[in-house]
N, C-alpha and C positions, 0 to 999 in steps of 0.2 A: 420404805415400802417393803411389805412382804409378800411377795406373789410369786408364785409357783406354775407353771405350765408344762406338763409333760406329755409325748403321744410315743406309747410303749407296748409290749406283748406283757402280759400275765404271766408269771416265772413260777408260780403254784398256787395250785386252787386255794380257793380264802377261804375260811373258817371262822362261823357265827358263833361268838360267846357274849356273857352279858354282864353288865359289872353290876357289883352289889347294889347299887341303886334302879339298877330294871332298864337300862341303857343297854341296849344291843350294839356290837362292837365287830367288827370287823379289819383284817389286818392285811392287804394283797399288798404281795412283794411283785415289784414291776422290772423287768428291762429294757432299758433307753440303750438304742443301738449308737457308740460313739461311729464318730465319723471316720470316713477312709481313710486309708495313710498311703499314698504311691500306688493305689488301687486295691489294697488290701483291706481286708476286715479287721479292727482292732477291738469286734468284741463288744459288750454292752456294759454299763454301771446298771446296777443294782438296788431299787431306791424300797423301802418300804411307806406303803401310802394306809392311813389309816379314814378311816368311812364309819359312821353315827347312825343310829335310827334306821330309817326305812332303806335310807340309800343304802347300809350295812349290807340289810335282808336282799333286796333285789341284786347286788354284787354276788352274796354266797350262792341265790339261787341259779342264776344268769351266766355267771364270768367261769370259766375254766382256765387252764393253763395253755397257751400260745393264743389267745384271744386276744386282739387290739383295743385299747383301749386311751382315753385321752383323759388326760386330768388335770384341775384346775386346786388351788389351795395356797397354803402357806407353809411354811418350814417351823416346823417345835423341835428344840434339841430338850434333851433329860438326862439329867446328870445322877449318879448313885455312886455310891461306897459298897462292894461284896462282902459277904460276911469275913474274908479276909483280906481285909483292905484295903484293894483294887480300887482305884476311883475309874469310873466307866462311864462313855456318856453315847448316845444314839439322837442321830437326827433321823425324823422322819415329817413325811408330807400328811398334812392334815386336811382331806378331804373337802371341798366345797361343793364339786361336780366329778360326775365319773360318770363320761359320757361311752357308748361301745360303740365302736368303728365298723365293728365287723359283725355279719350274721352269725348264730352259733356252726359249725361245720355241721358235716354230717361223719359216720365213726369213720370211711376211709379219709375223707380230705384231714380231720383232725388228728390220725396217725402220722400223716403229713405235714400237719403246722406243727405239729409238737417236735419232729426230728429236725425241724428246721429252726425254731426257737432255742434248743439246745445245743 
């Protein structure tokens, strides 16, 4: 089974491009806060979640960065070779749902999430 469930802040705004076949594409990197350690903060991982079609367009239009956000999907790794040899590979989560958690702020509260997301 491959399933995915994540509920995270938006780490930077997402940006709509469209691949050669006319598929709108979208790319939000998310942060999943790990867990406490003796009461301390150890900080978030970092996950890139990719999104298709409409759900794309409504993410670029809608989501900013420190926005909550929940997401549902599966895991794709991609393996390459750099033009100098390197072999490199990336997992990232493949979109199913990307539900928002949160209303958009308004510009002072959202000065606010963003210092606290960072």
């Amino acid at each position: 089974m491959n399933q995915v469930a994540l509920v995270a802040r938006v780490a930077q705004a997402p940006a709509l491009r469209t691949t050669p076949g006319g598929t709108n594409v979208t790319t939000l990197r998310v942060a999943v806060p790990r867990p406490r350690k003796d009461g301390e903060d150890q900080g978030a991982d970092f996950v890139d979640v990719v999104c298709f079609g409409r759900q794309a367009e409504t993410c670029v239009e809608y989501l900013t960065k420190g926005r909550r956000v929940a997401v549902t999907g599966r895991l794709s790794q991609s393996e390459w070779t750099t033009d100098a040899g390197e072999r490199r590979s990336k997992l990232e989560v493949i979109a199913n749902t990307v539900d928002f958690l949160d209303r958009p702020a308004s510009s002072d509260e959202a000065a606010e999430v963003v210092a606290a997301a960072s």
